[in-house]
PDB file with SEQRES, HELIX, SHEET and CRYST1 records, atoms N, CA, C and O in Angstrom:
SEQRES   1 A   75  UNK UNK UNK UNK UNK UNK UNK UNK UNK UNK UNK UNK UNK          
SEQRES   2 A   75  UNK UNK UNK UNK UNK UNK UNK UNK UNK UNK UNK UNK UNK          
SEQRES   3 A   75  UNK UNK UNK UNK UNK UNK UNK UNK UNK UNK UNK UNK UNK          
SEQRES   4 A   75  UNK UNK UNK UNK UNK UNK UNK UNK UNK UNK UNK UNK UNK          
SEQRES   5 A   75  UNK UNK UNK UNK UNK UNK UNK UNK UNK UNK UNK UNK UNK          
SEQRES   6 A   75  UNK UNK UNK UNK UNK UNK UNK UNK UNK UNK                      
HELIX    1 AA1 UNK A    2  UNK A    8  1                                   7    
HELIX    2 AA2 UNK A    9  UNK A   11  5                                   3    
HELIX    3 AA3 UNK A   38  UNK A   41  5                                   4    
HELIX    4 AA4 UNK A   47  UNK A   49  5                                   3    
HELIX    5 AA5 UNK A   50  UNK A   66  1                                  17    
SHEET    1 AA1 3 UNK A  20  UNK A  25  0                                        
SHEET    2 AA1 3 UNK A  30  UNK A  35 -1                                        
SHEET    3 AA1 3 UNK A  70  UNK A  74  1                                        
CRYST1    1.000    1.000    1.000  90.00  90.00  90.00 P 1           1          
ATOM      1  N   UNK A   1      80.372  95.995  78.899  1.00  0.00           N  
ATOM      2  CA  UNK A   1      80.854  97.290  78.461  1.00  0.00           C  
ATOM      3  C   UNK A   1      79.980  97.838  77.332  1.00  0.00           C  
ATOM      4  O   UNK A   1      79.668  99.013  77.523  1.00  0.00           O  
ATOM      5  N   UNK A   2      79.444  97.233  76.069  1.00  0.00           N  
ATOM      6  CA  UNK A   2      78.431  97.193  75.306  1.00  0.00           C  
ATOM      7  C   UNK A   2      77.455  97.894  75.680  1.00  0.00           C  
ATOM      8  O   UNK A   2      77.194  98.948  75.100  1.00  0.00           O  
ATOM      9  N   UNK A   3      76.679  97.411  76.796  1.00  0.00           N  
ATOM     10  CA  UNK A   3      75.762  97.883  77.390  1.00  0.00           C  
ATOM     11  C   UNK A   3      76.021  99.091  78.325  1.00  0.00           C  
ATOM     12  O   UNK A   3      75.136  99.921  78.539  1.00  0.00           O  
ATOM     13  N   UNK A   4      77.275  99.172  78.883  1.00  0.00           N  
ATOM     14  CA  UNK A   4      76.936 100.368  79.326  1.00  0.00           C  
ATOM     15  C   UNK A   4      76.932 101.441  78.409  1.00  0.00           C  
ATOM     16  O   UNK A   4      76.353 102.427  78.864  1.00  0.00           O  
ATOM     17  N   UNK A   5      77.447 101.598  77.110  1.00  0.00           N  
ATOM     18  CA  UNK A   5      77.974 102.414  76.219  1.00  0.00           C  
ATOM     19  C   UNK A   5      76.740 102.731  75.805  1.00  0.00           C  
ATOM     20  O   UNK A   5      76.272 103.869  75.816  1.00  0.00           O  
ATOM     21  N   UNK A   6      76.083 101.554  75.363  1.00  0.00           N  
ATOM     22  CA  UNK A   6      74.399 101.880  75.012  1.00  0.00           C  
ATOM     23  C   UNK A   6      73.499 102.317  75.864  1.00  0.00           C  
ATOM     24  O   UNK A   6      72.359 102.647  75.538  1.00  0.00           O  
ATOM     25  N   UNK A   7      73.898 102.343  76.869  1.00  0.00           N  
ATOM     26  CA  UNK A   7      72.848 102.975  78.011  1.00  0.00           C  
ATOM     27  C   UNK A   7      73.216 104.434  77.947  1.00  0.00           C  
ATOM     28  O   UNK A   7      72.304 105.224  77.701  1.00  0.00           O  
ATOM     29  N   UNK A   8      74.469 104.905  78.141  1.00  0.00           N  
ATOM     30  CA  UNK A   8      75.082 106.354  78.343  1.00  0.00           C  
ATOM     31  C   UNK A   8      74.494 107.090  77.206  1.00  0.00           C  
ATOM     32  O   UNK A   8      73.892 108.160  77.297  1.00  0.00           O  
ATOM     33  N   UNK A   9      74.800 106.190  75.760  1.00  0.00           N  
ATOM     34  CA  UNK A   9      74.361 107.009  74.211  1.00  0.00           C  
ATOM     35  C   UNK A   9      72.429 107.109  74.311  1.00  0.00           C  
ATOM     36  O   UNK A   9      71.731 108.102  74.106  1.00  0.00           O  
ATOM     37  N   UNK A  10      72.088 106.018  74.607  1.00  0.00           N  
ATOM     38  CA  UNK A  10      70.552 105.946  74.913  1.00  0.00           C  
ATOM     39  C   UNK A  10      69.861 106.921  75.641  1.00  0.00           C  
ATOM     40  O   UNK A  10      68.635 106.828  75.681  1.00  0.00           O  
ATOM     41  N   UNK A  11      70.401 107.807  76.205  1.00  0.00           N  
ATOM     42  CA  UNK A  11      69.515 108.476  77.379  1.00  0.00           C  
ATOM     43  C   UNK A  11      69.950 110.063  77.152  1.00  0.00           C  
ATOM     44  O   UNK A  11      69.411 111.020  77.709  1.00  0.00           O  
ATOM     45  N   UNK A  12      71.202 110.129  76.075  1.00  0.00           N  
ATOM     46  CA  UNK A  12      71.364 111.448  75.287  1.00  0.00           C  
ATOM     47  C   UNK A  12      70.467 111.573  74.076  1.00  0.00           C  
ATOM     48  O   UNK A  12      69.991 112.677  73.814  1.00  0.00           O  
ATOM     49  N   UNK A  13      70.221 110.595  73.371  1.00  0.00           N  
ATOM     50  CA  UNK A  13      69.604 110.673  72.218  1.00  0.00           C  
ATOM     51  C   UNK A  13      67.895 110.957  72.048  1.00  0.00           C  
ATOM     52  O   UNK A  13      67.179 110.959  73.049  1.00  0.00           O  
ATOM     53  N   UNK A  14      67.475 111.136  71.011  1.00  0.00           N  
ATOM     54  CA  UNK A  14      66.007 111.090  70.692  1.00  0.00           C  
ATOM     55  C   UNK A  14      65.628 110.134  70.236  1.00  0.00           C  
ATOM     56  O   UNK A  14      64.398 110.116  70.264  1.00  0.00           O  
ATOM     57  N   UNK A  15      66.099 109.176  69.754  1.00  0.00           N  
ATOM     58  CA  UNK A  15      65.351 107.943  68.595  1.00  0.00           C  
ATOM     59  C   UNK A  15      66.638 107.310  69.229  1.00  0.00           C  
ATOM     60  O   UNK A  15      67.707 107.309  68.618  1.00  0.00           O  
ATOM     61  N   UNK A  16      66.469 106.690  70.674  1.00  0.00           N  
ATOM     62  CA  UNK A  16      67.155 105.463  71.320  1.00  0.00           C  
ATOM     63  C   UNK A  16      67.371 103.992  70.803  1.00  0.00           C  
ATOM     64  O   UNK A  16      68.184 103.104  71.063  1.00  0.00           O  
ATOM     65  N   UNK A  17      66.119 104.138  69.821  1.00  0.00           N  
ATOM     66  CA  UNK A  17      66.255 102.603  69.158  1.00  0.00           C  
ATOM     67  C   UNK A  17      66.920 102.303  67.848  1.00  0.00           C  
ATOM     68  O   UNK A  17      66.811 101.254  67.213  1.00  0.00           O  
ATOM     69  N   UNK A  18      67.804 103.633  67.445  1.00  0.00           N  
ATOM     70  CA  UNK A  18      68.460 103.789  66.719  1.00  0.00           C  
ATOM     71  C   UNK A  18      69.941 103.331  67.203  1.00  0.00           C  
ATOM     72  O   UNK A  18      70.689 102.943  66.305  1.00  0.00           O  
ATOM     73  N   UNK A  19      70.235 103.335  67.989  1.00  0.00           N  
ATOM     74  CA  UNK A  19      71.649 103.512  68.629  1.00  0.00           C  
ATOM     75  C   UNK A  19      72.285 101.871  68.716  1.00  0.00           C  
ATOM     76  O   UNK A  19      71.707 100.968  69.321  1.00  0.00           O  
ATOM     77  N   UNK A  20      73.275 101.750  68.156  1.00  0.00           N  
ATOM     78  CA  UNK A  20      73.821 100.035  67.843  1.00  0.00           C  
ATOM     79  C   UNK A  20      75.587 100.681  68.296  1.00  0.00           C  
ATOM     80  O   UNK A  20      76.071 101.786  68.051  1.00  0.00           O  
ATOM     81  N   UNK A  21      76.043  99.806  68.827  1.00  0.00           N  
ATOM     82  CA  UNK A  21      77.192  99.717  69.128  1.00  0.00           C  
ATOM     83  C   UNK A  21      77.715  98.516  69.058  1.00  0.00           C  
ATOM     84  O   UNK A  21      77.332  97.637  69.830  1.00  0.00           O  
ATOM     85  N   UNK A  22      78.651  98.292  68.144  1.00  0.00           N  
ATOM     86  CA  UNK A  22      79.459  97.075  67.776  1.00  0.00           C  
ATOM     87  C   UNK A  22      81.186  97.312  68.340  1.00  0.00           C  
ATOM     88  O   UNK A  22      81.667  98.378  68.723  1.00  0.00           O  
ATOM     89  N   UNK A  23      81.932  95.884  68.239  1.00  0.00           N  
ATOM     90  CA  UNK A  23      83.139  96.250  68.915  1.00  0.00           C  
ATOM     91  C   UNK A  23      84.114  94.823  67.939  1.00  0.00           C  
ATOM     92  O   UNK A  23      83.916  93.712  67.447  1.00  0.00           O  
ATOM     93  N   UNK A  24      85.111  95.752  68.117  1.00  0.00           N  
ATOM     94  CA  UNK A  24      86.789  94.413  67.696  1.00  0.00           C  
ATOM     95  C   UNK A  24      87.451  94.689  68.551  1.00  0.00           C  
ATOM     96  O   UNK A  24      87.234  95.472  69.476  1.00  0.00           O  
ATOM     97  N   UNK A  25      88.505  93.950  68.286  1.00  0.00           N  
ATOM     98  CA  UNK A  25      89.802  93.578  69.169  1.00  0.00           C  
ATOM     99  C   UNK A  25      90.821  94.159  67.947  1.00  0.00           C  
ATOM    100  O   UNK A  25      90.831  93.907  66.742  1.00  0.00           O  
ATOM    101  N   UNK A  26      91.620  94.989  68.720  1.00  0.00           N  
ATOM    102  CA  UNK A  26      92.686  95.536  67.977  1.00  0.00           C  
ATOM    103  C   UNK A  26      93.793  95.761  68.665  1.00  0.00           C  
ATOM    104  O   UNK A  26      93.887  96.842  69.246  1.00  0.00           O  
ATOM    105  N   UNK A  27      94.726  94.927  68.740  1.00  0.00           N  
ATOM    106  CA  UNK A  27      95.994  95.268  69.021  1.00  0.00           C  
ATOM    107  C   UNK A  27      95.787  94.920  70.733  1.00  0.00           C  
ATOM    108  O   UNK A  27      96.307  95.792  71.430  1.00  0.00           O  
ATOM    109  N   UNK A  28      95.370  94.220  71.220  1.00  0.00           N  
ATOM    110  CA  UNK A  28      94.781  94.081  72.971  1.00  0.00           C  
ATOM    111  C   UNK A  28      93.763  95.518  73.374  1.00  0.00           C  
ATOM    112  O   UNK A  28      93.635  96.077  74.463  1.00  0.00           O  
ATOM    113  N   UNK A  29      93.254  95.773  72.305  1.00  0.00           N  
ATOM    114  CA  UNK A  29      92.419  97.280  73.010  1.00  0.00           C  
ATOM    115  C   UNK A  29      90.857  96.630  72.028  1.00  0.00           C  
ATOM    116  O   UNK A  29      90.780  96.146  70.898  1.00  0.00           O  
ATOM    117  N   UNK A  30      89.865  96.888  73.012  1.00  0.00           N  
ATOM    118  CA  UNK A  30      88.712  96.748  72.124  1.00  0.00           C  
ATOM    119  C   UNK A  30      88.281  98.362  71.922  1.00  0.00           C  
ATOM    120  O   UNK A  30      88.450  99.433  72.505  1.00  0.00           O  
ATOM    121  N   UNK A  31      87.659  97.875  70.799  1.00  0.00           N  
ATOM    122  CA  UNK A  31      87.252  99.594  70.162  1.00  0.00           C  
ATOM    123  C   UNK A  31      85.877  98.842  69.891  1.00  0.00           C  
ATOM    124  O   UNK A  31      85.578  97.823  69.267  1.00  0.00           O  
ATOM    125  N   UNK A  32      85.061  99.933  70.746  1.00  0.00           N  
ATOM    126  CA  UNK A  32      83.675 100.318  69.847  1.00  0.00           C  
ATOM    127  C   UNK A  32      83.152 101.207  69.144  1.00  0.00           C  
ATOM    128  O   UNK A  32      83.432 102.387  68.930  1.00  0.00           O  
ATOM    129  N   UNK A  33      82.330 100.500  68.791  1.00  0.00           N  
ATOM    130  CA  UNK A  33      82.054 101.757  67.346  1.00  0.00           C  
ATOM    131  C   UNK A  33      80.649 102.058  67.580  1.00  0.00           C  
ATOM    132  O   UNK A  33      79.860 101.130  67.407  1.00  0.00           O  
ATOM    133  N   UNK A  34      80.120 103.379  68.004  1.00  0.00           N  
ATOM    134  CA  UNK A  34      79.167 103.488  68.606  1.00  0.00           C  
ATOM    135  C   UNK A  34      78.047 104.581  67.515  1.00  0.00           C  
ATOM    136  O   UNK A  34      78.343 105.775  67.476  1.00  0.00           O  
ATOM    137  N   UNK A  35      76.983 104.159  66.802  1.00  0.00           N  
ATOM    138  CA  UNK A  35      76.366 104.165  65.442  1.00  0.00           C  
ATOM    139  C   UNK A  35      74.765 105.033  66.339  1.00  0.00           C  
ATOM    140  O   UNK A  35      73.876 104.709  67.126  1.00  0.00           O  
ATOM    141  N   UNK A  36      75.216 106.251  65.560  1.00  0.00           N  
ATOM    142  CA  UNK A  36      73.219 107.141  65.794  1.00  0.00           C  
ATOM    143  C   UNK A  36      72.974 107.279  64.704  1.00  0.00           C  
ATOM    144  O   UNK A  36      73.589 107.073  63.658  1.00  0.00           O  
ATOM    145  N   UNK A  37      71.755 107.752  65.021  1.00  0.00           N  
ATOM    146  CA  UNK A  37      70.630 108.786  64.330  1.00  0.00           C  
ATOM    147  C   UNK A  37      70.986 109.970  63.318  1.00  0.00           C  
ATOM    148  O   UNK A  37      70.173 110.882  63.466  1.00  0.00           O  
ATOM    149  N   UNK A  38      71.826 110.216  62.458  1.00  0.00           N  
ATOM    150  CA  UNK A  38      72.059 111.386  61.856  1.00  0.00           C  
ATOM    151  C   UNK A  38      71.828 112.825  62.367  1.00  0.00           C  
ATOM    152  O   UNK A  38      72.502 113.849  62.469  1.00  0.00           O  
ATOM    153  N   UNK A  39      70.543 112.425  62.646  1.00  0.00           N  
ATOM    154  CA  UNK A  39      69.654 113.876  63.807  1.00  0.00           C  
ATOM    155  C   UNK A  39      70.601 113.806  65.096  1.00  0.00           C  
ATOM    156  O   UNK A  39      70.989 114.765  65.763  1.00  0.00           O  
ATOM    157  N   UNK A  40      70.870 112.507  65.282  1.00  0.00           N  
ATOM    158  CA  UNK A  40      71.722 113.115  67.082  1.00  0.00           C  
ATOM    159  C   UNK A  40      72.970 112.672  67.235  1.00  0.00           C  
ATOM    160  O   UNK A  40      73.524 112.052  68.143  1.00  0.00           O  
ATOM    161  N   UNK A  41      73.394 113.164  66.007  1.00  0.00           N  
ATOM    162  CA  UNK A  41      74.908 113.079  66.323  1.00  0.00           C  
ATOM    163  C   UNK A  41      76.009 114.457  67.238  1.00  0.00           C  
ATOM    164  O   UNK A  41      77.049 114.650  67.868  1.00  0.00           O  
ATOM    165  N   UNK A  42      74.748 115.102  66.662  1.00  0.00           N  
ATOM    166  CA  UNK A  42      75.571 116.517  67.513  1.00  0.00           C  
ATOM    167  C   UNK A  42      75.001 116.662  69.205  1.00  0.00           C  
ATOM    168  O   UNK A  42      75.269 117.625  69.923  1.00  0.00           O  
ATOM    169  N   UNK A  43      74.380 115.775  69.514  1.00  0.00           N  
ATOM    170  CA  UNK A  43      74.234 115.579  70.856  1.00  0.00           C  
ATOM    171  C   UNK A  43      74.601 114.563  71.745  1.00  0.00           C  
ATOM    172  O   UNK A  43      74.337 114.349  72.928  1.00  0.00           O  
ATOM    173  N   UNK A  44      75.426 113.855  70.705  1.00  0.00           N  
ATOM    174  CA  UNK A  44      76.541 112.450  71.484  1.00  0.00           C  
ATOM    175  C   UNK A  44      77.962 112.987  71.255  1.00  0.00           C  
ATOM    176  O   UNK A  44      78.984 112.398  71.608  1.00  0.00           O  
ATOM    177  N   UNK A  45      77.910 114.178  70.620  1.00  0.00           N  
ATOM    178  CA  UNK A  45      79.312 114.814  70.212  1.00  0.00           C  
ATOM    179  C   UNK A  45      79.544 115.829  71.315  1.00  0.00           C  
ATOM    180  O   UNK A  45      80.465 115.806  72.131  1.00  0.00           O  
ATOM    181  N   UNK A  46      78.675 116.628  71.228  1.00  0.00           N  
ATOM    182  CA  UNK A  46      78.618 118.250  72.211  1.00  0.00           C  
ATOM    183  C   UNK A  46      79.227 118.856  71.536  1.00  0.00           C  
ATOM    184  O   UNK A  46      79.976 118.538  70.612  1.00  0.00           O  
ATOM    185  N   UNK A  47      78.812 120.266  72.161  1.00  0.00           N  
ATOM    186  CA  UNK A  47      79.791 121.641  71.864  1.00  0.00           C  
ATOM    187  C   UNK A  47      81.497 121.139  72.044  1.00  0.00           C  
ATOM    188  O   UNK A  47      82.012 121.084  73.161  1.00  0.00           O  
ATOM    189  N   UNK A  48      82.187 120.824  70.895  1.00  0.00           N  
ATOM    190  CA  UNK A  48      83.808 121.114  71.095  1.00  0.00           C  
ATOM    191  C   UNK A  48      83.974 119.792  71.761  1.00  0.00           C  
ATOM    192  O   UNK A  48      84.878 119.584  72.571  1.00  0.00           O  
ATOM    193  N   UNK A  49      83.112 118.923  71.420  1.00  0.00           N  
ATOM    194  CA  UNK A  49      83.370 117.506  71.739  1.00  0.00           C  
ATOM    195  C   UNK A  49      83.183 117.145  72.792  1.00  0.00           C  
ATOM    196  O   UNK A  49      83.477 115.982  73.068  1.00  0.00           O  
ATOM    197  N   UNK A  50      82.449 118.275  74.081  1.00  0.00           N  
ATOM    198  CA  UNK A  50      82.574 117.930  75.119  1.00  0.00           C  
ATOM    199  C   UNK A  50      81.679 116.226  75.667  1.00  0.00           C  
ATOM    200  O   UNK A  50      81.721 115.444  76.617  1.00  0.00           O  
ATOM    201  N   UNK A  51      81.232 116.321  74.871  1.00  0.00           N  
ATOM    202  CA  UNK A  51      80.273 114.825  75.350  1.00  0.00           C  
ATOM    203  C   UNK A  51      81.114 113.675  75.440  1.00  0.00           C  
ATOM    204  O   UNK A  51      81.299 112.814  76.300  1.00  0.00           O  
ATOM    205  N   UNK A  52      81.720 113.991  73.924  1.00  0.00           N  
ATOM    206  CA  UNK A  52      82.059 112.443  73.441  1.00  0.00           C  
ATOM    207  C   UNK A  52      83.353 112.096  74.575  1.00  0.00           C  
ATOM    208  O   UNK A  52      83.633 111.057  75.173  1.00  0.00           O  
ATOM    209  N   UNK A  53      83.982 113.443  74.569  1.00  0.00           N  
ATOM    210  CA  UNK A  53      85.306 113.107  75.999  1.00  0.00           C  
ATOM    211  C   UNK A  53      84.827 112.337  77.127  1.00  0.00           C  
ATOM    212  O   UNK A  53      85.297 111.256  77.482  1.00  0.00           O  
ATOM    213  N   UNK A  54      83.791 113.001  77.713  1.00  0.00           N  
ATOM    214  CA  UNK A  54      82.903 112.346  78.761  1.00  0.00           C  
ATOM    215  C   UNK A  54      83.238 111.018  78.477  1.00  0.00           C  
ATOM    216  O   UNK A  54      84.121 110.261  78.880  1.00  0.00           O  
ATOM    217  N   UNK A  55      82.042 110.895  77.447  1.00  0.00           N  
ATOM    218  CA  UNK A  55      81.610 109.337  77.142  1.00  0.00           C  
ATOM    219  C   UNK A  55      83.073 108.402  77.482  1.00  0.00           C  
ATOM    220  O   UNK A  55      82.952 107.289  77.995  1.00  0.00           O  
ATOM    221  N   UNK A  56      84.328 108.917  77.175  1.00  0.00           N  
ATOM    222  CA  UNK A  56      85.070 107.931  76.649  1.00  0.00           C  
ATOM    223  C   UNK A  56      85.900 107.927  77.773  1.00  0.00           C  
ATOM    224  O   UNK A  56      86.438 106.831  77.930  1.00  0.00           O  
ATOM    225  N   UNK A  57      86.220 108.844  78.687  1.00  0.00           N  
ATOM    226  CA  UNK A  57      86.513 108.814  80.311  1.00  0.00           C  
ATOM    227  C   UNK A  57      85.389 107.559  81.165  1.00  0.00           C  
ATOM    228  O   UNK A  57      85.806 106.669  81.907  1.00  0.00           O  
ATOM    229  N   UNK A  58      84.567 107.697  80.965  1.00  0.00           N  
ATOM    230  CA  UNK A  58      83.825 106.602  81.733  1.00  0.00           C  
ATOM    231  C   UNK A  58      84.194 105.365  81.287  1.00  0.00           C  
ATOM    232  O   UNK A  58      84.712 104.510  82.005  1.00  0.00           O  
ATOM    233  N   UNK A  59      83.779 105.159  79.348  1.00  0.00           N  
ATOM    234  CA  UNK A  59      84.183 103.736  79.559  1.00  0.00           C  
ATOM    235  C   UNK A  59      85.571 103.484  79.766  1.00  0.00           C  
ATOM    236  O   UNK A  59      85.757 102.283  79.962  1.00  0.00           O  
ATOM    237  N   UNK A  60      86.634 104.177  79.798  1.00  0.00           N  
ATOM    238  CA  UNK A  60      88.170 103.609  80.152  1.00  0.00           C  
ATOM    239  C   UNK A  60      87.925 103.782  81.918  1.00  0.00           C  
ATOM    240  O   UNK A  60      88.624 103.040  82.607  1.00  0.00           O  
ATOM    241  N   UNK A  61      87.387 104.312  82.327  1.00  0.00           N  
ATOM    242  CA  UNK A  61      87.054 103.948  83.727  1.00  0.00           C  
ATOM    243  C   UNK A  61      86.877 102.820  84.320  1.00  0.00           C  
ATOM    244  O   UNK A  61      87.376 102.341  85.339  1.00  0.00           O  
ATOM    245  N   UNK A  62      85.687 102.232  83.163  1.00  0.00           N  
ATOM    246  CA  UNK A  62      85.032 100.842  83.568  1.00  0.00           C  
ATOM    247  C   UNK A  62      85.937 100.164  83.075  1.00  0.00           C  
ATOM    248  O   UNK A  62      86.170  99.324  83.944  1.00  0.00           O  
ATOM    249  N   UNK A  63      86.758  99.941  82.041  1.00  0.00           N  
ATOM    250  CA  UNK A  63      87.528  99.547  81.388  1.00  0.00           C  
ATOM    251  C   UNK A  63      88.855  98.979  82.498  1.00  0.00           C  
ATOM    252  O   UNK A  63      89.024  97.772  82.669  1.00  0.00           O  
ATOM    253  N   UNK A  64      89.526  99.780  83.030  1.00  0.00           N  
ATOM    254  CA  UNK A  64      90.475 100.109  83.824  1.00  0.00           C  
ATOM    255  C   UNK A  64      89.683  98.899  85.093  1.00  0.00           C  
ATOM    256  O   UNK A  64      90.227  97.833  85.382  1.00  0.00           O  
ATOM    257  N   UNK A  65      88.596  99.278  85.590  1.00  0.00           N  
ATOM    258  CA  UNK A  65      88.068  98.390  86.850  1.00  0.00           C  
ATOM    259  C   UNK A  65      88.476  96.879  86.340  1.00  0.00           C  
ATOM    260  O   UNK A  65      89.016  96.120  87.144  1.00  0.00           O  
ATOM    261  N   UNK A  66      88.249  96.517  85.191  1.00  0.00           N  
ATOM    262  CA  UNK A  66      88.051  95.184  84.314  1.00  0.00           C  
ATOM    263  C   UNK A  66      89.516  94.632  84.263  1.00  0.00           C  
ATOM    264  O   UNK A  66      89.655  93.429  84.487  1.00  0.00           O  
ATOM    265  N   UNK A  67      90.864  95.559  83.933  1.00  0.00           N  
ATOM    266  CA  UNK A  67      92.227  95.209  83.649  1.00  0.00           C  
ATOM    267  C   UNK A  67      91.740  95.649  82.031  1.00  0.00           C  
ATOM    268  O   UNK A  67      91.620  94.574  81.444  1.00  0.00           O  
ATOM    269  N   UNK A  68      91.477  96.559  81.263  1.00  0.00           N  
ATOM    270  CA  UNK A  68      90.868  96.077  80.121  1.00  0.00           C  
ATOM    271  C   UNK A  68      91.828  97.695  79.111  1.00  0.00           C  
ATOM    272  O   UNK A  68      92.549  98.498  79.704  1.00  0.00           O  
ATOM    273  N   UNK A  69      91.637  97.731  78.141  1.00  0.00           N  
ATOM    274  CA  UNK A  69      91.740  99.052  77.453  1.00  0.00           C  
ATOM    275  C   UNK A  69      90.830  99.260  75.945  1.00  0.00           C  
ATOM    276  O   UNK A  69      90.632  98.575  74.941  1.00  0.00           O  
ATOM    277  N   UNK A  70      90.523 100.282  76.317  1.00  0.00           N  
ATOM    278  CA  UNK A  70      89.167 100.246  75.113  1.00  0.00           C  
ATOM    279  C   UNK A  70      89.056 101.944  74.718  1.00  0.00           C  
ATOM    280  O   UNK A  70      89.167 103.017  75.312  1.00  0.00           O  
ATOM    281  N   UNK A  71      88.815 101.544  73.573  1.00  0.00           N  
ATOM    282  CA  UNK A  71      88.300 102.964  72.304  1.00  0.00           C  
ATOM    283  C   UNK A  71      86.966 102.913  72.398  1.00  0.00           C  
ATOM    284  O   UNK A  71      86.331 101.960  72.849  1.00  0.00           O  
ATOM    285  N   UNK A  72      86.432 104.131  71.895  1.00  0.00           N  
ATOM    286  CA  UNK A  72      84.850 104.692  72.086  1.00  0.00           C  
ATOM    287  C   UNK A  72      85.592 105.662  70.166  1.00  0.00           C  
ATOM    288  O   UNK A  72      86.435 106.514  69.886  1.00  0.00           O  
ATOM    289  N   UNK A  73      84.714 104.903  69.495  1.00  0.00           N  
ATOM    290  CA  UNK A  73      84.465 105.737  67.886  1.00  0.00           C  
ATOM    291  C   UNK A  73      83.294 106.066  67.713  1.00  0.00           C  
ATOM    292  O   UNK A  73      82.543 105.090  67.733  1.00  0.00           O  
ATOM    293  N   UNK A  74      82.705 107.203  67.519  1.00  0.00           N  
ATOM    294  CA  UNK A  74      81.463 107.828  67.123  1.00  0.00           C  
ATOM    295  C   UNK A  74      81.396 107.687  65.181  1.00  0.00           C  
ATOM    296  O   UNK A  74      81.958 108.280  64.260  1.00  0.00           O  
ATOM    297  N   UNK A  75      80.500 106.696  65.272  1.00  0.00           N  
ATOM    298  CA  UNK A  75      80.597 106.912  63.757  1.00  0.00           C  
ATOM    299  C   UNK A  75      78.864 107.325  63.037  1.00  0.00           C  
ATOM    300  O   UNK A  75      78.730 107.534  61.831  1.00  0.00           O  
TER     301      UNK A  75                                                      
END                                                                             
């Protein structure tokens, strides 16, 4: 799941080798915490958040395939 999160944020961004995503366990839900570039935060966000919704529909997608439940935090 890690990796896909970093692949999705990786291929929006400009400085890809910036992009770290770490994760906990909270309450049976893992949350990641998904870390840019200052410069591209407004392009993992979108206009009115539309990205980050995206982003976070897919991984509870993959999530859901797994039996799993998981947070996506843009920090």
């Amino acid at each position: 799941m890690q990796e896909l999160l970093k692949a999705i944020a990786s291929g929006l961004v400009e400085k890809p080798e910036e992009v770290v995503v770490t994760s906990e366990e909270e309450n049976g839900t893992t949350v990641y915490h998904l870390h840019v570039a200052e410069d591209d935060m407004g392009r993992v966000i979108g206009k009115q958040g539309r990205i980050a919704k995206a982003i976070r529909v897919v991984m509870r997608a993959a999530a859901t395939r797994n039996d799993q439940k998981v947070m996506v935090e843009i920090d």
